[in-house]
FIVODREN-229196 format. One record per residue (C-alpha): residue number from 1; x, y, z. Coordinates in steps of 0.05 Angstrom, whole numbers. Last residue first. Layout:
(NUM, (X, Y, Z))
...
# end
This chain:
(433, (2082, 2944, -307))
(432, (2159, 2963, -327))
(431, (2184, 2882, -317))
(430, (2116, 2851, -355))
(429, (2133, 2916, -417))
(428, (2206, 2886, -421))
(427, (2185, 2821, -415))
(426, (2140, 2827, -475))
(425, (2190, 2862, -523))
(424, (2239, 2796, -503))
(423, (2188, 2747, -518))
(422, (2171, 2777, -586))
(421, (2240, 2786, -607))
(420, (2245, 2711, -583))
(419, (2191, 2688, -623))
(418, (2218, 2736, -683))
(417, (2285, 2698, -678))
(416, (2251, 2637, -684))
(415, (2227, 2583, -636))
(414, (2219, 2515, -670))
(413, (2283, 2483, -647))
(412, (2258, 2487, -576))
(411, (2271, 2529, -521))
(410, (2251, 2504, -445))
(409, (2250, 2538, -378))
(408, (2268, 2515, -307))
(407, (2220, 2508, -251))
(406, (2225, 2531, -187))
(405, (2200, 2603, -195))
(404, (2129, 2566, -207))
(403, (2076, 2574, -267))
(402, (2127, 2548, -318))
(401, (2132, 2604, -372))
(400, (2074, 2617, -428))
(399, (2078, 2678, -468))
(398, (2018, 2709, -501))
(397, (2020, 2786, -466))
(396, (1970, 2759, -420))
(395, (2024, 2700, -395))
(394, (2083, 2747, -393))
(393, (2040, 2791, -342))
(392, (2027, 2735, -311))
(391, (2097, 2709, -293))
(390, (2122, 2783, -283))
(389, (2070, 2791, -232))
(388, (2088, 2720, -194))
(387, (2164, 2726, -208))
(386, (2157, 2793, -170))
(385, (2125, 2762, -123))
(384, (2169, 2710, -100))
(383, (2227, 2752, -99))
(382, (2294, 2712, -77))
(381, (2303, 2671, -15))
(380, (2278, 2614, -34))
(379, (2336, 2607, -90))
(378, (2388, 2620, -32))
(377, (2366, 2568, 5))
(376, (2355, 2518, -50))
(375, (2433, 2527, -73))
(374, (2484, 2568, -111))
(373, (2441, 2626, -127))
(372, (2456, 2668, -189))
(371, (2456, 2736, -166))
(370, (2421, 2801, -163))
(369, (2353, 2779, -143))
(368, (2295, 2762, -191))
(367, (2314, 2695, -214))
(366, (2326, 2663, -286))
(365, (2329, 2597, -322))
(364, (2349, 2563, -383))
(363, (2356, 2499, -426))
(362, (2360, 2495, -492))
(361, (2438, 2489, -489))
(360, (2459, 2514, -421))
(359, (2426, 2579, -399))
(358, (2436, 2627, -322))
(357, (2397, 2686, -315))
(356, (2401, 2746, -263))
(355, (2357, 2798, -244))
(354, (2349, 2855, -197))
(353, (2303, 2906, -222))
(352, (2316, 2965, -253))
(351, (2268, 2966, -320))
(350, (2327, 2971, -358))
(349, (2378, 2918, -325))
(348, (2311, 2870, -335))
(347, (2308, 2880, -401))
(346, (2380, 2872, -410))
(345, (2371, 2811, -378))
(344, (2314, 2777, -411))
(343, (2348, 2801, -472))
(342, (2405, 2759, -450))
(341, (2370, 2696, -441))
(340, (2344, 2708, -495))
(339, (2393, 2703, -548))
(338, (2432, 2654, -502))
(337, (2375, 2601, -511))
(336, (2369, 2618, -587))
(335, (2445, 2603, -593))
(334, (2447, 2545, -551))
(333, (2389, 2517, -602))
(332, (2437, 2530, -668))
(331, (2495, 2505, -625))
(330, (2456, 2441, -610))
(329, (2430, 2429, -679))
(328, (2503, 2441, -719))
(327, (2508, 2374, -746))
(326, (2438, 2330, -733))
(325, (2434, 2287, -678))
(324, (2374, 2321, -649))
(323, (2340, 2295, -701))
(322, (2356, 2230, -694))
(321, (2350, 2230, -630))
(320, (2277, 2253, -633))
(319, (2262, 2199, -689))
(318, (2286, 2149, -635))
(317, (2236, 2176, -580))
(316, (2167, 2177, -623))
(315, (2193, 2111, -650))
(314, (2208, 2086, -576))
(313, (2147, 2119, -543))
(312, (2098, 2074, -603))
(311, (2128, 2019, -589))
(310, (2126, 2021, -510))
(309, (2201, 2002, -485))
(308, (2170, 1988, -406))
(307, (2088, 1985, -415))
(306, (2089, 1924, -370))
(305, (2143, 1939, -325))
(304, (2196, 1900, -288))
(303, (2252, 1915, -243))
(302, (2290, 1867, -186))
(301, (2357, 1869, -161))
(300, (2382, 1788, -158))
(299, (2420, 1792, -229))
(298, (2407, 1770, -302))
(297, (2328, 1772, -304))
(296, (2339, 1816, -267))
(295, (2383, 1869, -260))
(294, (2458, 1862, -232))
(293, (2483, 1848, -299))
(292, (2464, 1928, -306))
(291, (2530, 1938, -252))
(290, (2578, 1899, -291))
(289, (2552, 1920, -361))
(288, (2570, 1998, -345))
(287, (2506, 2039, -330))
(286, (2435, 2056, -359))
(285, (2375, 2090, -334))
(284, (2318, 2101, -380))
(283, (2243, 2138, -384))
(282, (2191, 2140, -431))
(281, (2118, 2171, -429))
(280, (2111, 2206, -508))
(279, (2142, 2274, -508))
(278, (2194, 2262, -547))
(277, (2218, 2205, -505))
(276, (2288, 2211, -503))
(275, (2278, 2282, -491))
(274, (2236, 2273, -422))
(273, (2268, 2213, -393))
(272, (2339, 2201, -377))
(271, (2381, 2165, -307))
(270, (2460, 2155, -306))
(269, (2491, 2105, -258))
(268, (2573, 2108, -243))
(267, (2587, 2182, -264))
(266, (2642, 2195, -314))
(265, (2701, 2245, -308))
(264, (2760, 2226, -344))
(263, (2788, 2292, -340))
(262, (2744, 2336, -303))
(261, (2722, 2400, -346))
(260, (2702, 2369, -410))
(259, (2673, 2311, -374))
(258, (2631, 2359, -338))
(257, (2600, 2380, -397))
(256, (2593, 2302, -424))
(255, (2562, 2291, -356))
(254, (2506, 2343, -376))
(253, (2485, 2310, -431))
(252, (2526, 2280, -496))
(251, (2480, 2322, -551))
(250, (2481, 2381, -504))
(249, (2438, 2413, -450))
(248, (2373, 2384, -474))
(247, (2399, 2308, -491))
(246, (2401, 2290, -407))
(245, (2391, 2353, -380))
(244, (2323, 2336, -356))
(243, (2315, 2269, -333))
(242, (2394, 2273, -324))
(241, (2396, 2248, -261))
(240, (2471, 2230, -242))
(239, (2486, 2180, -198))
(238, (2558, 2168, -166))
(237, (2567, 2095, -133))
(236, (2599, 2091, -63))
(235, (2662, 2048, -58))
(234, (2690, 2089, -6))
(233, (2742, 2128, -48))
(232, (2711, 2123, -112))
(231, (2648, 2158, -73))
(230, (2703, 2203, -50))
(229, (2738, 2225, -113))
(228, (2671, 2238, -149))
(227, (2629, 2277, -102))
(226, (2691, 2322, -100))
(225, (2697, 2328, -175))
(224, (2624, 2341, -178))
(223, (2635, 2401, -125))
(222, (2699, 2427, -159))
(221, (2653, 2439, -215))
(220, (2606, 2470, -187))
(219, (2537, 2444, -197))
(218, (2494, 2486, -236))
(217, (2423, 2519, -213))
(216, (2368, 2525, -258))
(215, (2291, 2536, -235))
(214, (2300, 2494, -170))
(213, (2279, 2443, -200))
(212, (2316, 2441, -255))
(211, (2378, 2425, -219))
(210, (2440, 2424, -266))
(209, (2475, 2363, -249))
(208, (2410, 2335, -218))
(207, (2447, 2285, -159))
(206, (2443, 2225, -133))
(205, (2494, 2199, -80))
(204, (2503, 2131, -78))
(203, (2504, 2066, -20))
(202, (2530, 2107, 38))
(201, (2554, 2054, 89))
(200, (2619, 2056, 94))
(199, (2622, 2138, 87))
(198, (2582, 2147, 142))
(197, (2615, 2193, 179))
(196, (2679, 2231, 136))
(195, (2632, 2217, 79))
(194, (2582, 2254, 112))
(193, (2630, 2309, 132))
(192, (2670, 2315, 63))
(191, (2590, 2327, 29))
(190, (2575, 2381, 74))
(189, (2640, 2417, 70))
(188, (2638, 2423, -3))
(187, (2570, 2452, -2))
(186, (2542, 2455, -70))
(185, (2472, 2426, -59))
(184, (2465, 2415, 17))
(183, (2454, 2357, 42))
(182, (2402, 2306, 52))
(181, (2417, 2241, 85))
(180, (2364, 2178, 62))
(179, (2374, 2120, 105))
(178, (2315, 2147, 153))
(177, (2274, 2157, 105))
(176, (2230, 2096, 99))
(175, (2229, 2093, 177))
(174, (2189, 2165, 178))
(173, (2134, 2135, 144))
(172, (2109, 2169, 76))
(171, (2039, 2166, 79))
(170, (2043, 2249, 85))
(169, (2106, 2280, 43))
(168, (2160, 2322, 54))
(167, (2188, 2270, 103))
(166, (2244, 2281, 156))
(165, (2321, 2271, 134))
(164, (2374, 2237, 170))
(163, (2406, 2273, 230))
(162, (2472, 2266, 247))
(161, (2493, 2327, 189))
(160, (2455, 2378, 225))
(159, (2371, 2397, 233))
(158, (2348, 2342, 183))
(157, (2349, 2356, 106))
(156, (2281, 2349, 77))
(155, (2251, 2284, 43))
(154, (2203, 2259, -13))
(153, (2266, 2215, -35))
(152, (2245, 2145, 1))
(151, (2183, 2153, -18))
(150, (2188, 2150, -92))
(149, (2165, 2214, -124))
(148, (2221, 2238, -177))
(147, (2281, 2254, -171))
(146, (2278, 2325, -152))
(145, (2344, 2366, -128))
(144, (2324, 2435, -78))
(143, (2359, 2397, -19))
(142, (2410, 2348, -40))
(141, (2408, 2274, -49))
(140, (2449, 2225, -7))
(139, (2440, 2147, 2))
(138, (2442, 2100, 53))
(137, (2434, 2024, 52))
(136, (2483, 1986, 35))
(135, (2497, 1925, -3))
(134, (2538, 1963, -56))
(133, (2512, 1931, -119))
(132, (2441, 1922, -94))
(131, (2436, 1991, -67))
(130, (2458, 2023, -129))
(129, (2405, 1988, -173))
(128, (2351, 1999, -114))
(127, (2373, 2073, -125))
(126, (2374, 2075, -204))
(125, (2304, 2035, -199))
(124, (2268, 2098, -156))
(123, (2305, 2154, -208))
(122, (2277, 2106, -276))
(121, (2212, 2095, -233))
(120, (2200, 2172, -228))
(119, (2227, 2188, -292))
(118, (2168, 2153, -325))
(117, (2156, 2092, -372))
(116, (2218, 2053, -370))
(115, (2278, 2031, -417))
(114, (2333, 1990, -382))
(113, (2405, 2015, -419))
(112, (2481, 1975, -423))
(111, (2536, 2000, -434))
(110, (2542, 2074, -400))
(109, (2592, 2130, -385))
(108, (2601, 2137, -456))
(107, (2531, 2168, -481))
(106, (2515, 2182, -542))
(105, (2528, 2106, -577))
(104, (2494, 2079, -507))
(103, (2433, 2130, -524))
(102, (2421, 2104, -596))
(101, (2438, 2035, -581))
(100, (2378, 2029, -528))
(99, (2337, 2063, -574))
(98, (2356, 2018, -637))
(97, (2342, 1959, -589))
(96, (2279, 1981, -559))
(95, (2264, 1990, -641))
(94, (2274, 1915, -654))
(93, (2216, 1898, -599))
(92, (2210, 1857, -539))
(91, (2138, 1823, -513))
(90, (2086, 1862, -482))
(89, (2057, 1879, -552))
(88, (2033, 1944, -539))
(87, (1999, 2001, -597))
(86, (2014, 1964, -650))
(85, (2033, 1981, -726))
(84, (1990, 2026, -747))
(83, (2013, 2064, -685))
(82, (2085, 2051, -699))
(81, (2067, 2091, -780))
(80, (2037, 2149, -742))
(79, (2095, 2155, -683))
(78, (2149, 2160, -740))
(77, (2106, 2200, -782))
(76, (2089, 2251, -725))
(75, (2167, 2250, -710))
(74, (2187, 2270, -784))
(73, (2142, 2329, -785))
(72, (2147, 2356, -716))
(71, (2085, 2367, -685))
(70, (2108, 2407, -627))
(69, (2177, 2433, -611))
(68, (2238, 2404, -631))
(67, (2260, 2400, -566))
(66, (2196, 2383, -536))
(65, (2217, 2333, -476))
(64, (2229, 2392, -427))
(63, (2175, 2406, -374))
(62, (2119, 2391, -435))
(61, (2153, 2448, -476))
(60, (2151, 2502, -415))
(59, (2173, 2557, -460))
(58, (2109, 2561, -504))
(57, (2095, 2619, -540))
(56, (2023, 2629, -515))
(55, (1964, 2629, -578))
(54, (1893, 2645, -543))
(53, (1836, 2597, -565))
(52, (1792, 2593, -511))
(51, (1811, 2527, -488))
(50, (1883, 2544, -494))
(49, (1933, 2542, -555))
(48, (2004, 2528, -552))
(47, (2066, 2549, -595))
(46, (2135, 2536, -614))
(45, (2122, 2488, -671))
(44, (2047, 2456, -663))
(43, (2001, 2453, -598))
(42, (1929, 2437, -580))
(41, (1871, 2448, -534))
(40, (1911, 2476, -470))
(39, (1874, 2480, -406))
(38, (1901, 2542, -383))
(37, (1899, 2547, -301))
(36, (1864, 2610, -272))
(35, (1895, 2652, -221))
(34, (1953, 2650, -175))
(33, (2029, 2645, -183))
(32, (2038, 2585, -138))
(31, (1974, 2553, -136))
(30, (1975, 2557, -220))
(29, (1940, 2480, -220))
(28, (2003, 2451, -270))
(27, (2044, 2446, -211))
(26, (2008, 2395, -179))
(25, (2007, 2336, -232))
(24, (1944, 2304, -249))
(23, (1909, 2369, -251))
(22, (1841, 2392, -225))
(21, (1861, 2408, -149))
(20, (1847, 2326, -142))
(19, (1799, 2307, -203))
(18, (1734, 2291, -217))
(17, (1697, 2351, -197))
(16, (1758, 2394, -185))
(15, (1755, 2385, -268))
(14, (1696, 2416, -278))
(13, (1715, 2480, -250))
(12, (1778, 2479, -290))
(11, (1740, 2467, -356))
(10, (1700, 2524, -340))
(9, (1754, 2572, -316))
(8, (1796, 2553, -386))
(7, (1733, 2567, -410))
(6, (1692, 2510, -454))
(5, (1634, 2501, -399))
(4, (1623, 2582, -393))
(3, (1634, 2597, -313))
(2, (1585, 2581, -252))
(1, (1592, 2629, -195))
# end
């Protein structure tokens, strides 16, 4: 059956044409909740509109960078006046700089920044980065934590702790992976026994602070101080991504959390995208001086990039910060994010189902089963299909959520207390249905 050409099932059909699953990024395709992907024809404050002209209040905000929501005033003129200016010069600019500053001044754990175009190559270069200071070889992730597609972290845990991981992925060789141990995220007794074996030879550990991926998940506490304490025991370096936390959680990122709570605390290599950007492609990792001195053109690890510091992703990027720098923005955006967060909740307590929800700045996430879980295991294990109903029966009622229970959810500055209201009143009819 053939569908109208300007349908969100027309435009979908005629994208499988051209395109893989018709999407350049898997997720967006709707194979996990079912049904039609919307192919959205524009965006402004807190809200999208699809192909067929249906508003959504949007809580995916481009997987994060949006935190001032859509078409705001002083970023369009920041990205209007660069493009006027230059689309790529290939050659460095002042405002690289002024980014570069801008996240060092937020930021204390680092002194130096390399801007890049995705998180992807920011996560990949972090690990070479690490590698190259330590001269080992492996590294540690945990299961359920995303850092982007390089090969050597498309992995799954092996069947104990001697085992290295296996591939996730196909044209991934098994021998690309086989330095790559992946543990379990919040397991104190995991992370003692690799150290306890290979601590010599472990180069980092990387790790999503509060893993997105895997809707929203926090690491303990006393499982960051851990980490910690025995990568400065071994000599191991101590990566945080903060693709998505980083400027979303709090002004300082999620490290600056965790520095509240560990005195002193500071991770070794720190990795951005998403916010920095603004939604325009740009992506960072910075460290102390020592350890960036190690990047070429200065050192022997290599990194290059042709669109790395774009013009136009810097201004779009640097009038975010500045925004987002503003007195009182964060606990104005935590607010929102708690407001409903725990409407979502009481909602949820109403309609009888088991529910539980977890927020940090304008970040949140939630899980239908009757307590936060502590690791990828216990987020597979809770209701699929509930998610799946509740998902779409959000998305009729004009409320767009990430179409997978994996994924965390976004606020922005431009949601008001009436978009919430509205959010809240529509969850609570999706949770009866």
């Amino acid at each position: 059956m053939s569908h109208a050409p300007h349908t969100n099932a027309g435009l979908f059909e005629r994208a499988q044409r051209t395109i893989p699953g018709g999407v350049n990024s898997p997720v967006r395709a709707f194979r996990a909740v079912g049904g039609t992907p919307r192919f959205i024809a524009r965006a402004q404050g807190a809200y999208m509109w699809d192909a067929e002209g249906q508003r959504y209040i949007d809580y995916i905000g481009s997987w994060g960078p949006m935190i001032l929501g859509h078409g705001h005033p002083a970023v369009l003129e920041a990205v209007q006046r660069a493009a006027t200016e230059g689309f790529s010069f290939g050659a460095p600019t002042e405002r690289e700089v002024e980014l570069a500053e801008a996240i060092v001044a937020a930021v204390p754990s680092i002194e130096q920044v390399r801007l890049v175009s995705s998180g992807t190559e920011a996560g990949m270069t972090a690990i070479r980065l690490a590698r190259g200071a330590t001269g080992r070889s492996k590294i540690i992730k945990f299961e359920g934590c995303y850092h982007g597609h390089a090969d050597a972290l498309l992995v799954k845990a092996g069947s104990g702790l001697a085992t290295f991981g296996h591939p996730t992925s196909a044209g991934v060789p098994a021998e690309v992976v086989q330095h790559t141990l992946v543990l379990e995220y919040n397991n104190l007794e995991q992370i003692e026994a690799a150290f306890s074996a290979h601590g010599g030879e472990i180069a980092c550990v990387m790790i999503e602070p509060i893993a997105g991926n895997m809707n929203f998940v926090r690491a303990q506490v006393p499982f960051v101080k851990r980490i910690r304490e025995l990568c400065d025991h071994h000599g191991a370096l101590f990566i945080f991504d903060e693709v998505m936390t980083g400027f979303r959680v709090a002004l300082g990122s999620a490290q600056s959390l965790y520095a509240q709570a560990i005195p002193g605390f500071r991770p070794d290599i720190s990795v951005f995208g998403k916010v920095i950007g603004g939604g325009m492609p740009l992506a960072a990792f910075g460290a102390s001086r020592k350890i960036m001195g190690l990047l070429a053109p200065l050192g022997p690890v290599y990194q290059a990039g042709t669109l790395s510091g774009n013009p136009i992703a810097t201004a779009c990027g640097l009038a975010t910060l500045h925004e987002i720098s503003q007195p009182g923005f964060f606990e104005d955006l935590s607010r929102k994010t708690r407001r409903l967060v725990d409407g979502l909740v009481a909602g949820a307590q109403e309609a009888g189902v088991p529910f539980a929800a977890d927020c940090q700045g304008g970040m949140f996430g939630f899980f239908f089963g009757p307590d936060l879980p502590q690791n990828y295991n216990a987020v597979m294990a809770t209701d699929k299909e509930r998610f799946n109903r509740v998902f779409h029966g959000l998305l009729d009622r004009g409320v767009y959520l990430a179409p997978a229970l994996y994924e965390a959810g976004f606020v922005s500055a431009a949601h008001t207390d009436a978009d919430i209201d509205a959010t809240i009143a529509a969850a609570r009819e999706a949770l009866k249905a």
